[in-house]
N, C-alpha and C positions, 0 to 999 in steps of 0.2 A: 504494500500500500504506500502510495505517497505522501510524502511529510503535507504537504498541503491539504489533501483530500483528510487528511490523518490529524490533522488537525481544523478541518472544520468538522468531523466527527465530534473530536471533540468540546470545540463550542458550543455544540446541538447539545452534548449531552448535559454541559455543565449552566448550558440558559433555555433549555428549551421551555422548561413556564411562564421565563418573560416573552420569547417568545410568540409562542401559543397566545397568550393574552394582550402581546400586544397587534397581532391580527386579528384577536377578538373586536380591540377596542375600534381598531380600524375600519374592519368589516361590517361590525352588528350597531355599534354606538347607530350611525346615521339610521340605519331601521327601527333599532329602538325609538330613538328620534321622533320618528318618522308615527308609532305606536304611541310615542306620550301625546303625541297634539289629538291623533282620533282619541284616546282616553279621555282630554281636555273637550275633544267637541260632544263627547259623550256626555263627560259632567256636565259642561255645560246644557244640552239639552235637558238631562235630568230635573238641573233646578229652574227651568224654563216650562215642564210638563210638556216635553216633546221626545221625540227618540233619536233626532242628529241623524247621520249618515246609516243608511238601511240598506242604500241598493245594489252596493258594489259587493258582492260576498256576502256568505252566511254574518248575519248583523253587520253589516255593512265593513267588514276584516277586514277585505281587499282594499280599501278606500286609501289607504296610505302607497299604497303600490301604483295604484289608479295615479294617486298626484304626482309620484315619482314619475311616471311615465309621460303625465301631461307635460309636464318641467323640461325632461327632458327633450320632447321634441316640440316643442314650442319653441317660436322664432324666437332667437335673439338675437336684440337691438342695441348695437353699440353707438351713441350721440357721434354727431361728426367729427366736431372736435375735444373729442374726450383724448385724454393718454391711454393708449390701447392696452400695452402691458399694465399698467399700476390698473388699469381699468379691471383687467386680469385677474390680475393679482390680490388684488385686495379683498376679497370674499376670499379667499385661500387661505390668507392670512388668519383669517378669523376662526375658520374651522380650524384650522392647526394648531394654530394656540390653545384651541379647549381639547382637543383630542390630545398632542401632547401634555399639556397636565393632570390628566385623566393618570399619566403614565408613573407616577408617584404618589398614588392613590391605591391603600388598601381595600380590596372590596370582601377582604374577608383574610385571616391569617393565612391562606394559603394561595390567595387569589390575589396576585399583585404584576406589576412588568417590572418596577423598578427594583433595586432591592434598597435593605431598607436606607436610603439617603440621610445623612446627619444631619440635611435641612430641608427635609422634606417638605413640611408645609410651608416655607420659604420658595421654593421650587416652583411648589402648585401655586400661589399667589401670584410670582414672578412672574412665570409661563402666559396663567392664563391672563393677566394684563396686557401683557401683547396685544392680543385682540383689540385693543384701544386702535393699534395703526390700522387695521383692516376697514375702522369704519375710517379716519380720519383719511385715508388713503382714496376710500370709495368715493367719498362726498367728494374732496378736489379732483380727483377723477375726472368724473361728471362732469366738469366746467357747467355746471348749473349753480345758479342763485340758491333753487330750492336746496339744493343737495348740500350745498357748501354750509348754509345756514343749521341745519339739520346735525351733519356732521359734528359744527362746532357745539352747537348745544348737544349731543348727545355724547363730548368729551366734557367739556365742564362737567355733565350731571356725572361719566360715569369717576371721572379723576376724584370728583366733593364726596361721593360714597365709597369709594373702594379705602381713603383715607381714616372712614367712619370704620369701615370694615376689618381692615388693619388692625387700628387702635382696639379695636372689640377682640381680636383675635388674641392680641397681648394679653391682654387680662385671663384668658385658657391655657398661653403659653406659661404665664408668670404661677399658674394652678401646677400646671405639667413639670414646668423644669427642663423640658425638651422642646426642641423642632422635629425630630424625629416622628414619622406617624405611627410607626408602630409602639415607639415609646410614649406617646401621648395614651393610647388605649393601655398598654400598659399600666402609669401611673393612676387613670380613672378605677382599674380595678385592684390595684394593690390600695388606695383610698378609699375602696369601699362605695363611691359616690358616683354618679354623672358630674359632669360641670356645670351643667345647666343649675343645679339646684345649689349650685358654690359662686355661681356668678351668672344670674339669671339678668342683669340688666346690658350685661355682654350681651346672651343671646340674643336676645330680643333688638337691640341694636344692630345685630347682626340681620337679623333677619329681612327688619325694614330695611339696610345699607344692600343685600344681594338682593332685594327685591329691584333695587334701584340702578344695580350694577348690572342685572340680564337685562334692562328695558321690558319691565313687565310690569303690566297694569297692576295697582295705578300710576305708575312711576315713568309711564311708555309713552311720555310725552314728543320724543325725535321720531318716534315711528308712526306719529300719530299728529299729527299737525290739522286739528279742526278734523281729521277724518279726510283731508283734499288731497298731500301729497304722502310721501312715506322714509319725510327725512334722507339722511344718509341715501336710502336706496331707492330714492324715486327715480333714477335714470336706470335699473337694474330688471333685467327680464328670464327669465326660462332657469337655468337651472343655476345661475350667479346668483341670481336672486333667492332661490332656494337654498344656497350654499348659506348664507345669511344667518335666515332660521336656523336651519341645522347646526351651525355656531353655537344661536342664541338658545337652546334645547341642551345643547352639550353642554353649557356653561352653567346651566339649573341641575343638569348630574354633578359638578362640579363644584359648586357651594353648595347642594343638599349633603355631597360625601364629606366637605371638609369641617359642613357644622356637624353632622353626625358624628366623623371623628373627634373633633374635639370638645362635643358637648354633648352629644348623646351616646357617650360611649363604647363608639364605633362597633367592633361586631359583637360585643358583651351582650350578654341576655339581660333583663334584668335583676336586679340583686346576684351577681353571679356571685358574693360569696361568703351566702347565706344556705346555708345545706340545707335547712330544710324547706325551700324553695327548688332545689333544684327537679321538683317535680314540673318545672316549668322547662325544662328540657323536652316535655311531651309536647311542647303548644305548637310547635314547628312543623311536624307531621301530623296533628289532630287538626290546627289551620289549614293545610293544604286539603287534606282529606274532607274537610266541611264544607269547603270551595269545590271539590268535586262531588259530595251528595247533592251540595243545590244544583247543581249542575246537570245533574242527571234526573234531579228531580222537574226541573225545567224544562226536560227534554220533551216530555210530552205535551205538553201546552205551543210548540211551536205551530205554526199553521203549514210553514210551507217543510216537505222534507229535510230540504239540504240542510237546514238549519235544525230540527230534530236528530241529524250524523252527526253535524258541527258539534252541536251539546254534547252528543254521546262523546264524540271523541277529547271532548274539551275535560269530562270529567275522567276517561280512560289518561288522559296524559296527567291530571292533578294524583289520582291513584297510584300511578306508580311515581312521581316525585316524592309523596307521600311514605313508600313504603321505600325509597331511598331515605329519607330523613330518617327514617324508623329504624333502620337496619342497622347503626350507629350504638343506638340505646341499648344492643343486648350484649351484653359479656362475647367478646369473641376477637379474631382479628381485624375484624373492622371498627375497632373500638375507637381506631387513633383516628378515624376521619370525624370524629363527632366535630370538633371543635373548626374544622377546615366546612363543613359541610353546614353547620347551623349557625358559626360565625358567619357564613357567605349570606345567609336566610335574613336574621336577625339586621345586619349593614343594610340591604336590597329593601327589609321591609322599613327602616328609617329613614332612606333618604325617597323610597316612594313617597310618604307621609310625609314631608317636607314638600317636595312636589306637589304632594295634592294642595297644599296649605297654599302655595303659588297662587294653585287654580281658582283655589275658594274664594282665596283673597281679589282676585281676578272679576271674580261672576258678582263681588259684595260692591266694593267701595269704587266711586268714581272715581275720574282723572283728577290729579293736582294742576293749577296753573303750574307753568314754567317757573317763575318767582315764587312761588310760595315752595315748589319744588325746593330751588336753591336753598331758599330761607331755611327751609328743615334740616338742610344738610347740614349749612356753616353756622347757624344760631345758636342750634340747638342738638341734634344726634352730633356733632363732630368735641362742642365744650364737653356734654356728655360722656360721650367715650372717655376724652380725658382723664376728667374728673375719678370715672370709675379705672379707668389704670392703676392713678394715683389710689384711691377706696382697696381696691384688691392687694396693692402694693402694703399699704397699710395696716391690711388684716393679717398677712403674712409677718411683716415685723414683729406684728404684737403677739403671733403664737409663737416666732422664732426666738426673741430676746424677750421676751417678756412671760412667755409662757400661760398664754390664753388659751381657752378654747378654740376652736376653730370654729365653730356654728356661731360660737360667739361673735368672734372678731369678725365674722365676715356678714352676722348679721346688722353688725351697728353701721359697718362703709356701708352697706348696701341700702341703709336706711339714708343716710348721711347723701349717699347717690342722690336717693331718690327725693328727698328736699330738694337737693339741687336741680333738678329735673323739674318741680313744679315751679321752681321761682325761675328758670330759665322762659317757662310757658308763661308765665305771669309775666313777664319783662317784655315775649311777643307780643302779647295781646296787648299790653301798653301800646308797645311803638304803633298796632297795627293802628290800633282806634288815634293815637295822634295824628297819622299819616291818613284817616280815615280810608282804612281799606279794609277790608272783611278777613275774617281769621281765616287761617288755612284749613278749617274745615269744610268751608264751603266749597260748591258744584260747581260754580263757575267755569268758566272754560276760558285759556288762555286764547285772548282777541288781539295782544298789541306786539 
């Protein structure tokens, strides 16, 4: 054999699960993608009292392949005098950046491409900011007014929240002690805790900063101008355009997994280490399996056949994931995948639940003006964040030198926060009623 051949044998053997995973991430992410918007048009119909897409495939399945197809062979339209290459290029950009930071992201202790990086979630942050050039690149592109305008506002909003995000994010690392992602989920279970409940106004900062950071309602103010153009990507058609989205979908996998990692515990169960809970080891495969009785129970009320198999077969594939989970729980040599197999469950099913939270929030609350947009960012979530840096930095002192409680210490900063959070809102409403304009709770819609 030759040293060459001989030695990519051996590459294969000593990365083939980054590998493997990362053609995973490459290949399936955009389908996935492609599966969360029909999920979101689903919700969406749901709390509409309607049923969304029906026609394309048993409950309307196919409907995501359907739009891939249209994308793709729809004309595209490049302006005369756009830059053809950055015109190119820049949707490329965009997805890239979210697929590769995807690439230092655990989706379960055995499920990763990267190994583990000593700055991991440094990595993932970095990476996916990138994405910033892809829009900034697109709108000058364009050589359009609308595009350029679009653009720039949709770098102000995302540069003022990703800073919020940041800052929220220190206050988990300053919990952790690491950049490391596997050592963040580690620290959460040698502590006993999530971090959510150690530093809950991080979260939640969080939350509102990545909602702001995909461009997702109500925060979708660049891609939403009155409803007439589409920001950044009003000069973008067929499947540039679609590249876009599928950015903007990759990037909601990608702050649902990095809050999950370092607030909800990444792929922990929960209470992992309280024994006599761990009968919640059963819920992983009893969940699946409940998903395929209704399933099958479904099956008969369908009207039209296809969709009666669809069922069938939809509960036949939860049955046997099902009795995959399961086969873990019994004394044997498959013992050692319990924690590779129900860690992968437990990550998938928190940062779904984070995503639907996207949605909810989505189908609830109007748009922000642009201004009032801003306002929230620099006023008020960015002193915020601060503030609670400083609160968590605090509570740590005072158990390290001081020898407090911990529940303690962290419940007075968080108190201490959260004054400052009311007199921060108290100090808007001032300015607003000075300047006489309407609080930012209002529906209003940005006209100037």
């Amino acid at each position: 054999m030759s040293p060459a051949l001989r030695g990519l044998l051996d590459f294969i053997e000593a990365w083939w699960v980054e590998l493997v995973c990362g053609v995973v991430i490459v290949a399936v992410v955009p389908l996935i993608a492609g599966y969360v918007v029909l999920m979101e048009r689903k919700l969406m119909a749901d709390m509409q009292a309607r049923l969304g897409p029906m026609r394309v495939g048993p409950h309307g399945l196919l409907q995501p392949i359907a739009d891939a197809v249209k994308l793709l062979i729809k004309e595209d339209i490049i302006p005369e005098d756009a830059d053809r290459i950055i015109f190119w290029l820049a949707p490329v950009i965009s997805m890239t950046a979210a697929l590769t930071a995807m690439g230092a992201i655990y989706f379960g202790p055995s499920f990763y491409v990267a190994r583990d990086i000593n700055v991991g979630l440094l990595f993932v942050l970095g990476v996916s900011s990138l994405g910033l050039f892809g829009i900034v690149l697109g709108g000058w592109a364009s050589n359009s007014h609308y595009s350029i305008i679009g653009a720039i506002r949709s770098t102000a909003q995302l540069v003022s929240y990703e800073t919020a995000a940041g800052l929220a994010l220190v206050s988990g690392v300053l919990l952790a002690g690491t950049l490391r992602i596997h050592g963040i989920v580690d620290a959460q279970k040698s502590d006993g805790v999530w971090y959510i409940f150690l530093a809950p106004i991080a979260f939640f900062i969080y939350v509102v900063a990545s909602i702001a950071e995909t461009n997702r309602a109500p925060f979708d103010l660049p891609e939403a101008e009155s409803e007439l153009v589409a920001g950044y990507m009003t000069e973008y058609s067929g499947f540039r355009w679609a590249l876009y989205f599928l950015g903007e979908y990759a990037n909601m996998i990608v702050v649902g997994s990095v809050a999950t990692t370092l607030f909800l515990g990444g792929w922990l169960r929960p209470f992992p280490n309280v024994q006599w809970l761990n009968f919640l080891d059963l819920l992983p495969p009893l969940l699946v399996a409940g998903v395929g009785a209704y399933s099958f129970s479904r099956a008969s009320t369908q009207p039209v056949p296809v969709q009666k198999q669809f069922m069938w077969g939809v509960a036949l594939l939860c049955f046997t994931i099902a009795l995959i989970l399961a086969v873990p729980l019994f004394p044997g040599p498959l013992r050692s995948l319990l924690p590779g197999l129900h860690g992968a469950f437990w990550f998938l099913l928190k940062v779904t639940a984070y995503i639907y939270l996207f949605m909810w929030l989505r189908f609830t609350l109007p748009r922000y003006r642009f201004d009032q947009l801003m306002h929230l960012g620099w006023y008020i979530l960015i002193p915020l964040a601060i503030v609670n840096v400083f609160a968590v930095g605090g509570a740590m002192v005072l158990q390290s030198e001081y020898h407090w409680n911990r529940w303690i210490a962290l419940g007075i900063t968080t108190l201490v926060t959260l004054v400052t959070a009311l007199f921060l809102l108290h100090i808007h409403d001032k300015r607003s009623e000075a300047a006489g304009a309407a609080p930012p709770t209002t529906t209003d819609s940005y006209a100037g």
